[in-house]
Structure formats: C-alpha cells, structure tokens
VEXDO-397250 format. One line per 10 residues: number of its first residue (from 1); their letters; for each residue x, y, z of N, C-alpha, C, O. Coordinates in steps of 0.05 Angstrom, whole numbers. Atoms other than C-alpha are relative to their C-alpha. Example, Ala and Ser with C-alpha at 12.3 -4.5 7.8 and 13.67 -1.06 7.14 Angstrom:
<rs>
1	as	18:-24:0:246:-90:156:18:24:0:39:24:13; -16:-24:-1:273:-21:143:-15:22:14:-5:44:18
</rs>
This chain:
<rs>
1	xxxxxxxxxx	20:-1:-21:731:1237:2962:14:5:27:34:-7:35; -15:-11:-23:748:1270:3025:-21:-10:26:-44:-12:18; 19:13:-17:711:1241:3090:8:6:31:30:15:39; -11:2:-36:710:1239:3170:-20:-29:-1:-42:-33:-12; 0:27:-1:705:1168:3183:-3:-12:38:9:-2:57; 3:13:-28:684:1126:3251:3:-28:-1:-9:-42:-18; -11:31:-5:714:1057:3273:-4:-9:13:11:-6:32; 5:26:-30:684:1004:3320:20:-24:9:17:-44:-6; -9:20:-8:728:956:3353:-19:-17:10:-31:-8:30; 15:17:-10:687:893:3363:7:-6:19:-6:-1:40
11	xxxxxxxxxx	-6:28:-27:717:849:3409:5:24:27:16:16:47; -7:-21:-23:722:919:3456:-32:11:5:-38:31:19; 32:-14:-2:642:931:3452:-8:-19:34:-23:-8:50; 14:13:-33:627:880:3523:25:9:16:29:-5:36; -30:-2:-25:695:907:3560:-4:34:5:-18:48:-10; -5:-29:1:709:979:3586:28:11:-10:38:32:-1; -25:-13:24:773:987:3531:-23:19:-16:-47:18:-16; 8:-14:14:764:1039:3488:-15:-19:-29:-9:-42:-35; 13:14:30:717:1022:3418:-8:12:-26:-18:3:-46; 11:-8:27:709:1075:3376:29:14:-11:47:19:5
21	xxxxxxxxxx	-20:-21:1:758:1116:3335:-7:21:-24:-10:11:-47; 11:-24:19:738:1189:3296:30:11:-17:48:24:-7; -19:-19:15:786:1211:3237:-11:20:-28:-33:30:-33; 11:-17:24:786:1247:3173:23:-17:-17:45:-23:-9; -17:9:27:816:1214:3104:0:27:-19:-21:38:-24; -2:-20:25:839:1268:3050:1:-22:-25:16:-41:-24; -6:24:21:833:1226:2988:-10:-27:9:8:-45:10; 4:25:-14:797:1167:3018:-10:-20:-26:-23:-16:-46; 9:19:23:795:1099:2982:-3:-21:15:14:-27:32; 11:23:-4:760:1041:2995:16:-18:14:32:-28:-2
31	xxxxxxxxxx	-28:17:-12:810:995:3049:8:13:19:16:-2:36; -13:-10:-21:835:1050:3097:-15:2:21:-35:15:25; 13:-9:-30:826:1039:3169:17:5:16:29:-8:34; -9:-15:-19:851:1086:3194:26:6:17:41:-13:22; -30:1:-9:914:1118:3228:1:8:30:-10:29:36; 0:0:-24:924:1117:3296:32:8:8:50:-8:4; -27:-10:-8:990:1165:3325:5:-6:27:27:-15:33; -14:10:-38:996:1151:3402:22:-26:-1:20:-47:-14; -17:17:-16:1056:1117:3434:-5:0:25:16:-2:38; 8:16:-25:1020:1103:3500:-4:-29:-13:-13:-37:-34
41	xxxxxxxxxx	13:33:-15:1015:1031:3524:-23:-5:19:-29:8:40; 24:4:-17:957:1001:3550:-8:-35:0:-8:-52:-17; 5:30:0:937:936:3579:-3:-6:-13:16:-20:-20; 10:20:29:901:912:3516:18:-3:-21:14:-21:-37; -12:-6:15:958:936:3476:24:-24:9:35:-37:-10; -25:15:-7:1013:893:3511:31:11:5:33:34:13; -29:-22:8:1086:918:3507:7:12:-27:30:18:-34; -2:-20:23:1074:954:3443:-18:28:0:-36:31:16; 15:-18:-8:1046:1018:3434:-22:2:-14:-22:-10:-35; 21:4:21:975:1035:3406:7:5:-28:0:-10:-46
51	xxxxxxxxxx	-5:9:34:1000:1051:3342:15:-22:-8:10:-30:-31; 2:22:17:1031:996:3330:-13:-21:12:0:-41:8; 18:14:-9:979:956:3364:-17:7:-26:-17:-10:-43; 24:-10:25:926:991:3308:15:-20:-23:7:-40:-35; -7:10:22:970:974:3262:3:-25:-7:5:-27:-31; -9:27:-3:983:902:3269:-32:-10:-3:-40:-29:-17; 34:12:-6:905:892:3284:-17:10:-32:-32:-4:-46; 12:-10:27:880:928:3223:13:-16:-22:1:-22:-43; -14:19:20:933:886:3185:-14:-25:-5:-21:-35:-26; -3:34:5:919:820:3204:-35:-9:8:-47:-30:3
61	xxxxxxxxxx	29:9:-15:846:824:3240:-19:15:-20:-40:9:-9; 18:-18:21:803:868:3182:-23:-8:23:-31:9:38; 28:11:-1:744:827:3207:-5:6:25:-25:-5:33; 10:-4:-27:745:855:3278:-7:31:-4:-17:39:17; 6:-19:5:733:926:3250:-23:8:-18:-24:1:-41; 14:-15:19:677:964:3225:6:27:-8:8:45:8; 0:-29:13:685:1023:3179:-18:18:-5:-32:10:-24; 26:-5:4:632:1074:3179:11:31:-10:29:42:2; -6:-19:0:631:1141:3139:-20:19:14:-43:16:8; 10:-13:-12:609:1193:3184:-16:33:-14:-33:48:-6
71	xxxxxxxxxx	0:-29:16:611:1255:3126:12:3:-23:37:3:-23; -18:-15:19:628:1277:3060:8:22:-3:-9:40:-8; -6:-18:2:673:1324:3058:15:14:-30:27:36:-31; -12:1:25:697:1322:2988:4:39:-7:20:47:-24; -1:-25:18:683:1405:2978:21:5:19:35:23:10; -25:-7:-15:734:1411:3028:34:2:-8:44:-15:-23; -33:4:7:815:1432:3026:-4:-18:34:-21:-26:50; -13:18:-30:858:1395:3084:-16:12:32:-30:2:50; 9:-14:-26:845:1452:3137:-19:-2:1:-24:-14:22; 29:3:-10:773:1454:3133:-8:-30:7:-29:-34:20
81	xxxxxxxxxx	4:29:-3:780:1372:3133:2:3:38:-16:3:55; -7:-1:-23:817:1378:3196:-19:11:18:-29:1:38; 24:-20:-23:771:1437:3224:-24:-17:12:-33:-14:35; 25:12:3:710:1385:3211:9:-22:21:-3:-28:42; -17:35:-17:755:1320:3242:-20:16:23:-43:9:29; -7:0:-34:757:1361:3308:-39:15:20:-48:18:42; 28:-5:-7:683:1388:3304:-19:-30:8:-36:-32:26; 15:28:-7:657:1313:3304:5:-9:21:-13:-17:36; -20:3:-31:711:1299:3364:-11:9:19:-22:-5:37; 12:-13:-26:688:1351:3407:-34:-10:0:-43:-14:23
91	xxxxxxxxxx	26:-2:6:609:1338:3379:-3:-32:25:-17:-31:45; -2:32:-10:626:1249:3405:14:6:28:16:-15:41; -22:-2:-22:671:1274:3465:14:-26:1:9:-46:14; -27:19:9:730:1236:3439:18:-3:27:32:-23:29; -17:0:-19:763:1253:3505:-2:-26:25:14:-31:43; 10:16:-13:723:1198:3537:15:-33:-4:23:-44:-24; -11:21:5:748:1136:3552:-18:-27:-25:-9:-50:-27; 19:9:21:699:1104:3499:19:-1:-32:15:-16:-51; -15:-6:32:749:1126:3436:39:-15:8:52:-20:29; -25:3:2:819:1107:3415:10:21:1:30:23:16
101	xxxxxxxxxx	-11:-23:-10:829:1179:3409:26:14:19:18:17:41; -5:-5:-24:883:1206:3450:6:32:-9:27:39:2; 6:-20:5:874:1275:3422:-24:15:-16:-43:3:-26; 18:-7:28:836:1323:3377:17:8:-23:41:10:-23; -18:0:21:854:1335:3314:-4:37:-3:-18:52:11; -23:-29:4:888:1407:3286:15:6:15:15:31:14; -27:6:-9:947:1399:3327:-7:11:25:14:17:37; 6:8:-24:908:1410:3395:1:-8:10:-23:-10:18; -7:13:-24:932:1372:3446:-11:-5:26:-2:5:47; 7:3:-25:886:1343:3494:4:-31:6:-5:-50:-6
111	xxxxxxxxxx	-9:31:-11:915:1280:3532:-19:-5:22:-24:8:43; 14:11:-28:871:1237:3570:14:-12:24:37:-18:30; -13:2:-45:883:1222:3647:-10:-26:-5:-30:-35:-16; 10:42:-7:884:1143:3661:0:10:37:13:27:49; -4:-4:-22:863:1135:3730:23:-25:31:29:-48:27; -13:13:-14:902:1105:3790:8:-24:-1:31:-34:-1; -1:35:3:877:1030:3784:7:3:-23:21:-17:-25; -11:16:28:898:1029:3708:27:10:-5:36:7:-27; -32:-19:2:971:1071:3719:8:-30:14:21:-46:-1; -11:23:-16:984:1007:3779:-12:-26:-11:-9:-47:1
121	xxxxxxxxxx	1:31:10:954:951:3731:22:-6:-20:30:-29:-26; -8:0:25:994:971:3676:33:-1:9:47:-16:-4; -17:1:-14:1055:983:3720:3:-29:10:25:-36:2; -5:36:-8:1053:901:3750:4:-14:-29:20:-32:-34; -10:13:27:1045:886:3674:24:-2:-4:36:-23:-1; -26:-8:5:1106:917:3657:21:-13:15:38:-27:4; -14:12:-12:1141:898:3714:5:-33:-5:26:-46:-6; -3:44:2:1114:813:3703:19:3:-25:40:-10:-27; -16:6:27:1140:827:3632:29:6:-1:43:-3:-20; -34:3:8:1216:845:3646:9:-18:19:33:-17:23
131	xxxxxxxxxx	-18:15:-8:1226:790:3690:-8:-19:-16:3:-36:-2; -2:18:24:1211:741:3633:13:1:-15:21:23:-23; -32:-6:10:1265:718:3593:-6:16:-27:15:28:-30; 16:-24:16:1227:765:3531:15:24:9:33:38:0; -1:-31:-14:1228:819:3579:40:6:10:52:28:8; -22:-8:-11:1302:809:3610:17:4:-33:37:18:-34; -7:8:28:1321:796:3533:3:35:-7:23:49:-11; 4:-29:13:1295:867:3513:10:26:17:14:48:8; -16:-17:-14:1325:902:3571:27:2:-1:37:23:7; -25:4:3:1394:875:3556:-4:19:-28:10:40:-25
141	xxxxxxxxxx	-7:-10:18:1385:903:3488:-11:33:0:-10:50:-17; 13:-36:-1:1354:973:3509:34:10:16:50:25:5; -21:-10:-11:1411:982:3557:28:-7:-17:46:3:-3; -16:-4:27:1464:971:3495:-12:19:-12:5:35:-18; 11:-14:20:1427:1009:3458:3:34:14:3:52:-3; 5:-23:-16:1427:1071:3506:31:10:4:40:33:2; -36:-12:-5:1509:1064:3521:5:8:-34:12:31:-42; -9:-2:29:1519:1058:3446:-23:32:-11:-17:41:-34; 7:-25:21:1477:1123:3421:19:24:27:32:43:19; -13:-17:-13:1505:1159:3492:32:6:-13:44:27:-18
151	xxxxxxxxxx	-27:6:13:1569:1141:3464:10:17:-19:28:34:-19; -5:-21:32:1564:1168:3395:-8:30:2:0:45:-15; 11:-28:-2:1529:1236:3420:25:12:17:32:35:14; -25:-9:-9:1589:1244:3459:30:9:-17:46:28:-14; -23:-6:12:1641:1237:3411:-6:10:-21:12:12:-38; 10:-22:22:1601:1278:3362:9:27:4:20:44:-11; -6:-31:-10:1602:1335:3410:30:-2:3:34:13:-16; -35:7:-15:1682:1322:3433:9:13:-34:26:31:-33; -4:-9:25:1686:1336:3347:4:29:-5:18:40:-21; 0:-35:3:1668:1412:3365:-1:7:18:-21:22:21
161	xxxxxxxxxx	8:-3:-24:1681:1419:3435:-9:25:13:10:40:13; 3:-26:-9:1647:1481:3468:24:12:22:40:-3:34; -28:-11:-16:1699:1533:3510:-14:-17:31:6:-19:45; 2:2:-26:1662:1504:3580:9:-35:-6:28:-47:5; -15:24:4:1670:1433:3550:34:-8:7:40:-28:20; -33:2:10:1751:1438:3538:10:17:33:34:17:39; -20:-20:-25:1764:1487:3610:-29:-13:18:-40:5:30; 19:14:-22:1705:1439:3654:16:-12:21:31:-31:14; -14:19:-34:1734:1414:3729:-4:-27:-4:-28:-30:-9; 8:24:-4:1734:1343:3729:1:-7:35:21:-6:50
171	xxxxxxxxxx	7:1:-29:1707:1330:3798:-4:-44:7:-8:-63:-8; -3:29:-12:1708:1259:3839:19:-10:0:38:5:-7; -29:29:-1:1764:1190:3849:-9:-1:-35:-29:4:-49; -9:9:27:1797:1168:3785:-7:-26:10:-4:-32:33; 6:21:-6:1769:1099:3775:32:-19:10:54:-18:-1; -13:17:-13:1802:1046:3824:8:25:26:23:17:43; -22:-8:-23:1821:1107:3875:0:-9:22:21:-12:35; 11:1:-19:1778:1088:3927:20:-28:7:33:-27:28; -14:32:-3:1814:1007:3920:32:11:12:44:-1:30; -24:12:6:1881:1031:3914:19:33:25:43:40:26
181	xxxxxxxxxx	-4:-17:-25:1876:1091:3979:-4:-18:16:12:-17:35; 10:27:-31:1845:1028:4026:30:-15:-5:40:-22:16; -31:17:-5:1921:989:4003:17:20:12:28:13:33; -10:-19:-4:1954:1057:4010:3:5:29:25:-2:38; 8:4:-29:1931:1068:4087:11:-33:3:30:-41:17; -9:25:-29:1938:998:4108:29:-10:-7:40:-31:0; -37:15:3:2012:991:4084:23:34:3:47:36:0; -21:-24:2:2044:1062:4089:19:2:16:13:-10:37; -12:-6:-30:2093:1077:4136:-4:15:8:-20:30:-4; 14:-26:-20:2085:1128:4193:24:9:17:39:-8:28
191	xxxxxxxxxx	-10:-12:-18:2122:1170:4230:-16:25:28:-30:45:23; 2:-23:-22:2111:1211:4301:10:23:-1:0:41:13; -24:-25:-2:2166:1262:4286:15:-18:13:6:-4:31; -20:14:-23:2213:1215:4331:4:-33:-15:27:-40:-20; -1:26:11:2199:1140:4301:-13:-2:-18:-30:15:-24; 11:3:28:2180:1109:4238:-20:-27:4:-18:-35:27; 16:29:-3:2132:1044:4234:-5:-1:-29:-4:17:-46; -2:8:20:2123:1003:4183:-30:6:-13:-35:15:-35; 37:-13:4:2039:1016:4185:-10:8:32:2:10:54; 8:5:-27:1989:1022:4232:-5:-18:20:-12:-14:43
201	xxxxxxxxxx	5:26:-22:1983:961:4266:22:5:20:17:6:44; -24:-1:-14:2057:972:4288:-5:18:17:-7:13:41; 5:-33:-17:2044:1047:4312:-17:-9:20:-17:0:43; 15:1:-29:1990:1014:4351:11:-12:21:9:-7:45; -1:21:-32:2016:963:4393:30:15:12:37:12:35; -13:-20:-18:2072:1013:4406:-13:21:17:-4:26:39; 11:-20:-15:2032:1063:4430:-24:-6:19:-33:11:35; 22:8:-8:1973:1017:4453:-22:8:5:-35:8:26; 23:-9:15:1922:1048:4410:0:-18:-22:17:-32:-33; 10:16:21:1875:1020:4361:19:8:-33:34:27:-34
211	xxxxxxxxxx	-11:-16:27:1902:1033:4286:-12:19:-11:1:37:-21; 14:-17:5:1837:1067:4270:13:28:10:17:46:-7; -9:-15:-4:1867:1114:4314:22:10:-15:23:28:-32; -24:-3:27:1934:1110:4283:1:23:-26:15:43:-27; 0:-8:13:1913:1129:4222:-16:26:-5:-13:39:-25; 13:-23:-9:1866:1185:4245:11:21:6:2:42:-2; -26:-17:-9:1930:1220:4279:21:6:-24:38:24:-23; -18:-3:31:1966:1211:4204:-20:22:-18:-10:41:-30; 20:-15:15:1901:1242:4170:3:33:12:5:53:-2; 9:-24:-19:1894:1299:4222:31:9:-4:30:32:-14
221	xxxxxxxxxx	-26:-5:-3:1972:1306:4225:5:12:30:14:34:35; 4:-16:-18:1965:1311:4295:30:3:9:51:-9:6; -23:-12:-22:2010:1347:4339:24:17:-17:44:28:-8; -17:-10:26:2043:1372:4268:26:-17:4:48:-7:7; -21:12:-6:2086:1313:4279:-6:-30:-14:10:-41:-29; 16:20:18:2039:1251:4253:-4:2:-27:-13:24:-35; -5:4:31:2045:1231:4176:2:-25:-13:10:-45:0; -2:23:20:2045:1182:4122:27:5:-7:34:28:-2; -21:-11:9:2113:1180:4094:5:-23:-22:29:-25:-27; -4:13:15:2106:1125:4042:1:13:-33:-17:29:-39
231	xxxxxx	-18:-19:21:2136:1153:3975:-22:-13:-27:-24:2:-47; 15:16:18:2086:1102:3929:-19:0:4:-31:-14:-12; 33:-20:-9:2024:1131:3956:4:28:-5:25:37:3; -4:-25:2:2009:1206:3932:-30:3:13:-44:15:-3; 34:-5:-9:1937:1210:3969:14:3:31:6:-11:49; 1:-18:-32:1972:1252:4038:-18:11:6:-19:23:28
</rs>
C-alpha cells in the first residue's frame, strides 16, 4: 500500500509552532510516522535539529501524534508517489508556517524564511546555551573536533601534493618572530659609522635623544652610517 499521509502535532495545535506534516510512504505499514529531513534548529527543537527532534518525539511520545491517511496511492510507481506528495503540498501550502515541511517533495527546493523576531530569539537561545557548562562542554569538543578533521584533510592532501602546493610562498613571522625581534632591538649594538654602543639607551644619552629615535636612525640607516651590528640577530 502506497499512501500520502498527514501528521498533527498536538501539543503545537494552541501555539504558533508548526503542526502539521504532509508525506508520502512507498510500502506503508501500520507504525510509520513519518520522516522528517531538515537540519534547521528551532526554538521548540532545542539544540538539536528537527530531524532529530522528529525523531526522538515519534520515538518516545507516539501519543502526541496523530496519523491520518490523506490518499491511496497504491496504483502508483515511486515517481508518480512523489508527483502526488508535492500536489497535496502545494494543494495545503506546506510553505506556511503551519507545517513541519521545510520543502516540497521531488527534489524542489523551497526553503522557508523565518522572520526577524524568530532569527534573534533563536540566536539568545543559542547564545544562553554555550555559556552553560552543556554548552561550553560541546564547544570544547566541536573545536577538537574541527583541528582534528582540519588536520587529517591536510595531511591527506600533503600525500599528493599539487605543483602550487610544493612551489607556494610562505608569507608572514615564523612563530615567536615578533618576541624574539622586540629582544633583538632592545639589546643589539649600534653603530654611527664613528662609535659603537652597546643598545639604544646608550646611543641615547650620548646623543641626547630618545631610543625610539635611536632605533628609528638604525631602521632607516640614516645618514648611510646608522646600523644594527649585533651578529645574533639576522632581522637588519
């Protein structure tokens, strides 16, 4: 027996959540309610997504669902099942916030629009939920989870490196440069062309200038006579 099937959510008939949901069973037997594909989240759903929200609720709640057949379609193959799904869809306008729906069926793709207030309710949800220790819990393990697959997609590709891969610029400081140019500068020695100092502090109070300066006249090389000349620094 082949069917298009309609689903009431009770406990969603006095609220404005969605309450109905329109499918089609190929082979339908007595027990199935129904399959629900979306990975949107939605307030009522919690931090799971509606399918597995459906799924969990059809599991454990039967008794909050009614099952109703809408049609036999038994003389039907799949495609004409499907054709029929999306004729009842468009017939109920599934697109309405009224259905679980979040498409039609034969691989048409129409996504409903949430509006403003339920994008910024659902957004504070989310937000209350990762500062709870739940929420900081599941962020620690998302962010492992994200180095560790980056990780392995990396050294998958490195297995067969492409020619821009293996001849690519490596651009930026090598980690620590930035630490270990700030010791570099404040201990180098310096020369004018004429005298040496041990840094800038020295060069200053000889010259009675700041060091900023100092080391400004080493950067610039002014006068083509100013320089770093410390041999354990290579960042001239």
């Amino acid at each position: 027996m082949h069917i298009i099937y309609k689903i009431t959510y009770l406990p969603h008939l006095s609220t404005n959540n969605p309450k109905y949901y329109i499918g089609s069973k190929f082979n339908y037997k007595p027990g199935y309610m129904g399959s629900v594909a979306s990975n949107k989240k939605f307030l009522f759903t919690g931090d799971v997504s509606l399918r597995q929200w459906w799924k969990e609720q059809t599991k454990h709640y039967k008794q909050n669902f009614v099952f109703e057949i809408l049609e036999d379609c038994s003389s039907m193959n799949k495609n004409q099942l499907l054709d029929r799904e999306k004729h009842w869809q468009e017939k109920l306008n599934i697109i309405s916030e009224e259905f679980f729906n979040q498409a039609y069926a034969n691989g048409q793709f129409v996504s409903k629009t949430r509006d403003d207030s339920t994008k910024n309710k659902l957004s504070e949800s989310l937000k209350n939920f990762y500062i709870t220790n739940q929420g900081l819990e599941k962020r620690k393990k998302l962010i492992e989870r994200n180095k560790t697959t980056h990780s392995s997609v990396m050294l998958e590709k490195w297995k067969h490196p492409s020619e821009s891969m293996i001849n690519r610029k490596i651009t930026g400081r090598r980690k620590g440069s930035k630490d270990l140019k700030k010791r570099c500068v404040s201990f180098k020695k310096i020369t004018d062309g004429v005298n040496v100092f041990n840094d800038a502090l020295e060069a200053s109070i000889y010259y009675n200038i700041t060091p900023t300066s100092i080391r400004r006249r080493c950067r610039l090389n002014f006068e083509g006579t100013w320089k770093y000349i410390d041999e354990n620094c290579n960042n001239n």
